[in-house]
KOLPAVEX-794518 format. One line per 3 residues: for each residue x, y, z of N, C-alpha, C. Coordinates in steps of 0.05 Angstrom, whole numbers, plus 32768, in hexadecimal, padded with zeros to 4 digits. Layout:
BEGIN
X,Y,Z,X,Y,Z,X,Y,Z | ...
END
This chain:
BEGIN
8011,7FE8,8000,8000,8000,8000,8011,8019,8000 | 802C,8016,800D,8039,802D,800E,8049,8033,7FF2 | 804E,8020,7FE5,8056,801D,7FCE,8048,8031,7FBE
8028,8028,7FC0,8019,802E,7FAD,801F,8058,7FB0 | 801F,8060,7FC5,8022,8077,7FC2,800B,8088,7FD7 | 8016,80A1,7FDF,7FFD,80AC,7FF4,7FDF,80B1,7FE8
7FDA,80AC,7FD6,7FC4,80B9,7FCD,7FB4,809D,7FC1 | 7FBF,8084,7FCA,7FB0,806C,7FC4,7FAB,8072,7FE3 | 7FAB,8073,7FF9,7FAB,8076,8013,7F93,8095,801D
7F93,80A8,801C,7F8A,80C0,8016,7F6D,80C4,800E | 7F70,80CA,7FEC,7F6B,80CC,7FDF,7F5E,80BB,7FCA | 7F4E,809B,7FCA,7F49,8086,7FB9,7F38,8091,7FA3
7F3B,8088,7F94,7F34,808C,7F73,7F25,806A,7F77 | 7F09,806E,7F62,7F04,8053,7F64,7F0A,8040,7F68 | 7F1B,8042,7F4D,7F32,8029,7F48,7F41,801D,7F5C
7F47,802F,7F6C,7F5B,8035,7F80,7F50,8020,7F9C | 7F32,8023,7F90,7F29,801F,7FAE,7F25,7FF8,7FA9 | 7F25,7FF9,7F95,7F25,7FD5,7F7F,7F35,7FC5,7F84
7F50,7FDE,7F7B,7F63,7FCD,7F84,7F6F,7FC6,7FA1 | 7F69,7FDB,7FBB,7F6A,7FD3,7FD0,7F59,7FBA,7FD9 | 7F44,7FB7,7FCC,7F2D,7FAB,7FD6,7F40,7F86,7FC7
7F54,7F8D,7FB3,7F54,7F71,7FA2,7F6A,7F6B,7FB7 | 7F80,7F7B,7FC3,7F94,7F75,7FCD,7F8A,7F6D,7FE9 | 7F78,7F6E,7FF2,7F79,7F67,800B,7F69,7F41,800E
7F5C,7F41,7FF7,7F48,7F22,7FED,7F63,7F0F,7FEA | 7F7D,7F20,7FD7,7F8D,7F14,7FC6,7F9D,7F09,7FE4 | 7FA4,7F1C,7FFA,7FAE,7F0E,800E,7FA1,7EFB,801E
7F8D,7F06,8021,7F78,7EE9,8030,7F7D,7ED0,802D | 7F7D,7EC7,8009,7F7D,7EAF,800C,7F92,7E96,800F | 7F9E,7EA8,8010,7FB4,7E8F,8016,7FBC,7E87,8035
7FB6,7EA7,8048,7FB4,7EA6,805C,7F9F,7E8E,806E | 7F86,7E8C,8059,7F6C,7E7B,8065,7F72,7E63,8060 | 7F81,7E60,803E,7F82,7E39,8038,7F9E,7E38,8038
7FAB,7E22,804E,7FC9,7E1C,804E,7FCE,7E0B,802D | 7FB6,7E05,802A,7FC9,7DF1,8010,7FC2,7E06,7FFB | 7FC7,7E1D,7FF6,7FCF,7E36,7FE5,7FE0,7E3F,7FEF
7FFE,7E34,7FDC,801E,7E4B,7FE1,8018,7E67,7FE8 | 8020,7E68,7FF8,8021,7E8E,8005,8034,7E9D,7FE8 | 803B,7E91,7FDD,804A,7E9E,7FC4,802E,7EA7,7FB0
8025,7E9C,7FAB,8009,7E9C,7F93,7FFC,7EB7,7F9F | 7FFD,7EBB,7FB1,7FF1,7ED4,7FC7,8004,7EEB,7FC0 | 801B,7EEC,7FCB,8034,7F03,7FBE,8035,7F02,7FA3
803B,7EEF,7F91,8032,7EF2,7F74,8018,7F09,7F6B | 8004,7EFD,7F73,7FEE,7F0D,7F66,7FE7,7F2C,7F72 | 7FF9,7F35,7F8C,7FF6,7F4D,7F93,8001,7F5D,7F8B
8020,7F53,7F83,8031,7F5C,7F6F,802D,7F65,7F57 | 801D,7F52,7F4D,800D,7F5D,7F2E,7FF4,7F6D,7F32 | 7FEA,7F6F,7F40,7FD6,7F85,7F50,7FDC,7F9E,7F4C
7FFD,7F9E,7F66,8008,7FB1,7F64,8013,7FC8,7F40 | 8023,7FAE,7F37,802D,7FB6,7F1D,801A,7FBA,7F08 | 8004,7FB5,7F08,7FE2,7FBE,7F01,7FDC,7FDE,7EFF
7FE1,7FDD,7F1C,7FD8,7FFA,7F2D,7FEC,8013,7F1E | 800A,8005,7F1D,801D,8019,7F19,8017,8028,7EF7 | 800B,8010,7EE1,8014,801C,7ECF,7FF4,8029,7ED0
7FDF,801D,7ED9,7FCD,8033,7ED6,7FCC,8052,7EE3 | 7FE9,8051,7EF2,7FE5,806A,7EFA,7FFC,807D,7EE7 | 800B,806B,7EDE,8021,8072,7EBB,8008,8082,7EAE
7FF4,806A,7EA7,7FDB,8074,7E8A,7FCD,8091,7EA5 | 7FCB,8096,7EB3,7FBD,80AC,7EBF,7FD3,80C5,7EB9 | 7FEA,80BF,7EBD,7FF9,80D9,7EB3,8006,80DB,7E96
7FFF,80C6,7E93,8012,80CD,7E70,7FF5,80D2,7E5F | 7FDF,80C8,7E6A,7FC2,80D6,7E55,7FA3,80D6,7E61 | 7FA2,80F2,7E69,7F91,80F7,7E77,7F7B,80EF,7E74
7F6F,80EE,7E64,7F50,80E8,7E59,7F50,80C8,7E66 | 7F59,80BE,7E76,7F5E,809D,7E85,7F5C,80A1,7E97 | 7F5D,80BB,7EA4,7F54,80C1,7EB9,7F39,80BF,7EC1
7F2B,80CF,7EAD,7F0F,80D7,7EB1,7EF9,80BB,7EAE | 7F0C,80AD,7E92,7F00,8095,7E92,7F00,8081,7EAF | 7F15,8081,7EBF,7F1F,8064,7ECF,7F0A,8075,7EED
7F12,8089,7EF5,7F0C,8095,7F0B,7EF5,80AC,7F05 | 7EF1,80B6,7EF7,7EDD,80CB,7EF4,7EE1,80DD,7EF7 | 7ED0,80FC,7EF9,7EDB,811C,7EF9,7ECC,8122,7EFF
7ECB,813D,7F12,7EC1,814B,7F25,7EA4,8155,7F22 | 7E8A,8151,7F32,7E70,815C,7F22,7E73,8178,7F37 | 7E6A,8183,7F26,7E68,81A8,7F2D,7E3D,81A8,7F37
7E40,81A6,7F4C,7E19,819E,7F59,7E11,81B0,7F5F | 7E1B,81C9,7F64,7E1B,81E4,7F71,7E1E,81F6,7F55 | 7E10,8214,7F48,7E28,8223,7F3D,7E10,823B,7F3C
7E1D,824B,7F2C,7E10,8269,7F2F,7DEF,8266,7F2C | 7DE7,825A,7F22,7DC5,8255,7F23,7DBD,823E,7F39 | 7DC5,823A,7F49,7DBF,8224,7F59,7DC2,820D,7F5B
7DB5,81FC,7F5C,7DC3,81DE,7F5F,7DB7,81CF,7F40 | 7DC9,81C7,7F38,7DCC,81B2,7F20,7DBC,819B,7F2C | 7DA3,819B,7F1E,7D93,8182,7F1F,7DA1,8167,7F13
7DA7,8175,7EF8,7DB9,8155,7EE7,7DD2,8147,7EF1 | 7DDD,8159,7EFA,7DF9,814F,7F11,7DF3,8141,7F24 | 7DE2,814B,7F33,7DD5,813F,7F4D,7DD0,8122,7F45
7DB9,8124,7F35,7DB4,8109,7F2D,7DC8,80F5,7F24 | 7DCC,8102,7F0D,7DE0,80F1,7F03,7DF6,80DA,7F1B | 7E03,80ED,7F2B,7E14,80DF,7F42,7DFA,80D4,7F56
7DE5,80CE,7F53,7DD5,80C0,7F6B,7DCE,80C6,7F8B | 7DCF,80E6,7F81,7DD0,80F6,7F9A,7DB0,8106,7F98 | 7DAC,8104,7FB1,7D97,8114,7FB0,7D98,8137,7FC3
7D85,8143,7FC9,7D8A,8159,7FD5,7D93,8152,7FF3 | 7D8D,813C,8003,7D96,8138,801A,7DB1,8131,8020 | 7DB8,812A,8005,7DD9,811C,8003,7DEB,8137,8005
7DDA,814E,7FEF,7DE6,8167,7FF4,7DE7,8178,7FFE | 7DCE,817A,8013,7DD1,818C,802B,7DDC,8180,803E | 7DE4,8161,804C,7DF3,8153,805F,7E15,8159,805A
7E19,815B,8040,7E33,8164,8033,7E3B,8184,803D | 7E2C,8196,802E,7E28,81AE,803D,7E2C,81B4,805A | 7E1F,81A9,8066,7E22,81AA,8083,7E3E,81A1,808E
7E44,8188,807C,7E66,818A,808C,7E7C,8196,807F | 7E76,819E,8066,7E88,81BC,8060,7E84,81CF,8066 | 7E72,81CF,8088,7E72,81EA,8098,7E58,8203,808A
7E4C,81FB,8077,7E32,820D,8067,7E15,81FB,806B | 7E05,8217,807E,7DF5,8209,807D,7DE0,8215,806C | 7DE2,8227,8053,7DD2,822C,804E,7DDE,822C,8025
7DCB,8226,801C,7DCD,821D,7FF9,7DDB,823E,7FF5 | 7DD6,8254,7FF8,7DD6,8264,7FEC,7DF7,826F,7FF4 | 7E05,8263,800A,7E1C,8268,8011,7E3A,8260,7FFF
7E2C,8254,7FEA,7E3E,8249,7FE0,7E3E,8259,7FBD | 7E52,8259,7FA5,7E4E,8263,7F93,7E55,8244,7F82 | 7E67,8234,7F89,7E68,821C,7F81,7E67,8201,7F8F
7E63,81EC,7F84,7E65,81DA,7F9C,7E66,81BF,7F82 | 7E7A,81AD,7F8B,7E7F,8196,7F7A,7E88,8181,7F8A | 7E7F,8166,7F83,7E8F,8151,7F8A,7EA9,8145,7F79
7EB8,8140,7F89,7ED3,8135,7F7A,7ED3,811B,7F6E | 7EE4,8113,7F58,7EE1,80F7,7F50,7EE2,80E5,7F72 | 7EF2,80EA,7F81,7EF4,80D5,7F8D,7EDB,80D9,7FAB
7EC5,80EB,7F98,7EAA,80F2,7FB3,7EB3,8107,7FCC | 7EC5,8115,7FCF,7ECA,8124,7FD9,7EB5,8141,7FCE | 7EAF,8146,7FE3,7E99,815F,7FE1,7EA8,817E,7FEA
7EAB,818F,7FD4,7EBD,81A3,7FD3,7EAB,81B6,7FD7 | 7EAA,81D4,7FDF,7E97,81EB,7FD6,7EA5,8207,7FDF | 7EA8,8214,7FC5,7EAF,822F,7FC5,7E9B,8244,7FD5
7EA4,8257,7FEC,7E8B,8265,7FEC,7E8F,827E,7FEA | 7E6C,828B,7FE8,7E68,82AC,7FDB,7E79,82B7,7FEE | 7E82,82CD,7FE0,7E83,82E5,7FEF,7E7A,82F6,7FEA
7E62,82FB,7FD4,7E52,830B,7FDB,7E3D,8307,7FF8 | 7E37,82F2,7FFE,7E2A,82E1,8014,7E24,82FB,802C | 7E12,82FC,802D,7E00,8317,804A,7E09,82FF,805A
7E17,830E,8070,7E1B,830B,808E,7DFC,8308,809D | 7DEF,82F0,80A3,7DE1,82EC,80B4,7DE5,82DF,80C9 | 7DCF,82E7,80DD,7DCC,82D5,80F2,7DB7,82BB,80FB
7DCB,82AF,80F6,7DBB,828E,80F2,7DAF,828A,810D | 7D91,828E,810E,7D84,8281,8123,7D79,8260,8120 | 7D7A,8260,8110,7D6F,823B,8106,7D7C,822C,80EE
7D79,821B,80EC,7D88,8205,80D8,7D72,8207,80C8 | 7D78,820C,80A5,7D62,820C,8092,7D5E,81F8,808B | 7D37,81F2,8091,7D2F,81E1,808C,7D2B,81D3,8071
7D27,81BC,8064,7D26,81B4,8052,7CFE,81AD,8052 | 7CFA,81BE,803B,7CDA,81C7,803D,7CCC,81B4,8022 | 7CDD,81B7,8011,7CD3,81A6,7FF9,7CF1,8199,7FE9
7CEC,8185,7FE3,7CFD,8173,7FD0,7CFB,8164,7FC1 | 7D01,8170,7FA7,7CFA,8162,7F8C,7CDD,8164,7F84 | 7CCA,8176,7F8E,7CB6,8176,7F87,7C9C,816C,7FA5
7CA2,816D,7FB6,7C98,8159,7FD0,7C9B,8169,7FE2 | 7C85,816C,7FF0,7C85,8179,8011,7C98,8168,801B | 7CA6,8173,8030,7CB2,815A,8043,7C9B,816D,8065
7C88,8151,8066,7C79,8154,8079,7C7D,815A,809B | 7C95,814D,80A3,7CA8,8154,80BA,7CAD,8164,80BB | 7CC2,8174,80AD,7CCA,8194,80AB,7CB3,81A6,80A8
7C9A,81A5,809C,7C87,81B0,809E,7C80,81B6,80BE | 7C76,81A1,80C7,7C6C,81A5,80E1,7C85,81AE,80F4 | 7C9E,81A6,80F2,7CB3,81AF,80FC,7CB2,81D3,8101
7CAB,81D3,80E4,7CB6,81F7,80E0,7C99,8204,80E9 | 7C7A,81ED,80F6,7C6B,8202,80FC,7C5B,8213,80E3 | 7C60,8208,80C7,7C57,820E,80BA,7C44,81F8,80A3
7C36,8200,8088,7C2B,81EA,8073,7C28,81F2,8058 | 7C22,81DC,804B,7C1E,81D9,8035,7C1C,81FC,8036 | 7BF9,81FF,8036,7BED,8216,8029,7C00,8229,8027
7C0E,8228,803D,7C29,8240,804A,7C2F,824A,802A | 7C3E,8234,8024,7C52,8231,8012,7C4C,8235,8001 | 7C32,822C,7FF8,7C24,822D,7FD7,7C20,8241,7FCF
7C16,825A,7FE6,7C15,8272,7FE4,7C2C,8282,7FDA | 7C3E,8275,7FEB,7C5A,828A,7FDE,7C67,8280,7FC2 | 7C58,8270,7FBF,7C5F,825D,7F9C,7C58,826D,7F8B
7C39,8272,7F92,7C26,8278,7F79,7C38,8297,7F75 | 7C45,82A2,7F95,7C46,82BE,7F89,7C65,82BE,7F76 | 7C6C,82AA,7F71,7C86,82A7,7F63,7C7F,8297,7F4B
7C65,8298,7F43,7C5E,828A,7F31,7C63,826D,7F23 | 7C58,825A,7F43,7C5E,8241,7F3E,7C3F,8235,7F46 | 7C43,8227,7F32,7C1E,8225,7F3C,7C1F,8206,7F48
7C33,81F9,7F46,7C36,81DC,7F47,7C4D,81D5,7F5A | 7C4E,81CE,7F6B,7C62,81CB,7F7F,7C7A,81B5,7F73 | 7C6D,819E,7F62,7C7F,818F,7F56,7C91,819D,7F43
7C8B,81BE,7F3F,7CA7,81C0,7F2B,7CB4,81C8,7F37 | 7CBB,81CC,7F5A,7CC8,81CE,7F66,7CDF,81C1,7F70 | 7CF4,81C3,7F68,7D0C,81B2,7F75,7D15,81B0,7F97
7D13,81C3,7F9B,7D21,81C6,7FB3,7D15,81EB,7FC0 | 7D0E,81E3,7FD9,7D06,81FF,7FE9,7D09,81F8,8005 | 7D23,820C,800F,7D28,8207,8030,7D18,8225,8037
7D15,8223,8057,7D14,823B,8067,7D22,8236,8089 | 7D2A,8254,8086,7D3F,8252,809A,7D2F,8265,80B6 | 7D3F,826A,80CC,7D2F,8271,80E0,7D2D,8297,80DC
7D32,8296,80C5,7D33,82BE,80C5,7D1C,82BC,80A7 | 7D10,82A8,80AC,7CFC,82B0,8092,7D0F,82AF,8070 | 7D2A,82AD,8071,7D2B,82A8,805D,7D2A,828D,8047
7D27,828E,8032,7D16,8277,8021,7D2E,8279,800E | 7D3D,825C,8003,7D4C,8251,7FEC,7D38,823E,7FD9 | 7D37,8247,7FCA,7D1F,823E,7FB7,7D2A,823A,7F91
7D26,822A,7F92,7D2E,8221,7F75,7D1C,820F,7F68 | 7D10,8219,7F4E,7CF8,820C,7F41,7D07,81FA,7F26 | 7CFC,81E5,7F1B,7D10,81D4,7F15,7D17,81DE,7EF7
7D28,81E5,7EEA,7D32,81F4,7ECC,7D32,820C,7ED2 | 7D36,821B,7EED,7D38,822B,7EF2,7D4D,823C,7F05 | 7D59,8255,7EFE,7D6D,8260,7F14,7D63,825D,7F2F
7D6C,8257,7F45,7D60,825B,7F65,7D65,8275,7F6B | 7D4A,827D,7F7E,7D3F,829A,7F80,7D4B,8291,7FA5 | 7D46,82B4,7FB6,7D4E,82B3,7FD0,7D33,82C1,7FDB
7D22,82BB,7FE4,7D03,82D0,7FF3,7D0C,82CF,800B | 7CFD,82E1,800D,7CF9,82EE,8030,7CE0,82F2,8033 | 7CD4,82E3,8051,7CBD,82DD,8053,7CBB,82E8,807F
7CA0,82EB,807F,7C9F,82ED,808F,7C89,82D5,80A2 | 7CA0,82C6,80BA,7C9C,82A6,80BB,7C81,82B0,80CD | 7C6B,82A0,80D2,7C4D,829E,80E0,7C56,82A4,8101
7C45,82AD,810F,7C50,82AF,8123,7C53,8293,8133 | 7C62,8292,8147,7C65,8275,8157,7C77,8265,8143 | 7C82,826D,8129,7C8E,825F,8116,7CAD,825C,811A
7CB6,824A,812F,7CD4,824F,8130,7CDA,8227,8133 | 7CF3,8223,8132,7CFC,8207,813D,7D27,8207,8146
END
């Protein structure tokens, strides 16, 4: 493993993670059946190894083997909001990306100007600095996703449906399903993004008794 280099250790690239997964089977078995030479075991890790090395030759002598073997970076975040097709595409949904968010220290969609996962799933995110200095009294709720009340957070935030529908219609959404994604935070502000569409920022004023 040390052989292989710090960034088989670090840093795994699929592949990377294949071939740890073959070297550790490849030692097993000889360890489990005595009537298998412990040589046949060092043999085949060896070629494992010498496997590993030249595919990491073909990663620097021609890039495009890269993208093929390990993959390249999805950009899920960008100046219009969150990339529906990225999202999907990698098998992520909005909870995958606000749980991400949260441990790159942002808890709010709009804090960010970019945000991408790395080939090797590492979750990166640039943030605004245009970004207003607020004071975060609450963690923004997740109000609708993908088209769907989320019924918990509703009653959570003290608020409903009708709430919402109202502030739709006045943004001219008559249908809640073409809605992607709509949080609200504890200062009344709203991250709202309708689906083929740039995400908008409202300011609302929350019902009374409406806090969590």
């Amino acid at each position: 493993m040390r052989l292989m280099g710090k960034r088989q250790i670090g840093e795994m690239q699929p592949f990377e993670l294949v071939i740890t997964l073959l070297i550790a089977e490849l030692a097993c078995i000889p360890m489990a059946d005595t009537s298998i030479p412990l040589l046949y075991g060092i043999v085949s890790i060896l070629t494992i190894f010498l496997l590993h090395q030249l595919m990491l030759m073909l990663d620097l002598l021609w890039k495009p083997f890269r993208t093929i073997v390990g993959g390249k970076p999805s950009i899920v975040i960008n100046k219009n909001g969150i990339d529906i097709t990225q999202l999907k595409k990698n098998h992520l949904d909005l909870t995958d990306l606000i749980e991400s968010m949260r441990t790159a220290g942002y808890f709010s969609l709009d804090e960010v100007s970019y945000a991408l996962y790395e080939a090797n799933g590492k979750f990166t995110a640039m943030a605004r600095e245009d970004v207003p200095q607020e004071k975060k009294e609450s963690l923004p709720l997740l109000i609708i996703d993908d088209g769907k009340y989320q019924t918990q957070n509703l009653k959570l935030s003290g608020t409903n449906e009708d709430f919402f529908n109202e502030i739709l219609r006045g943004e001219k959404i008559k249908n809640v399903k073409k809605v992607f994604i709509l949080t609200l935070d504890g200062t009344g502000k709203i991250y709202f993004q309708a689906k083929g569409e740039k995400y908008r920022i409202l300011r609302i004023k929350l019902p009374e008794g409406c806090s969590w």
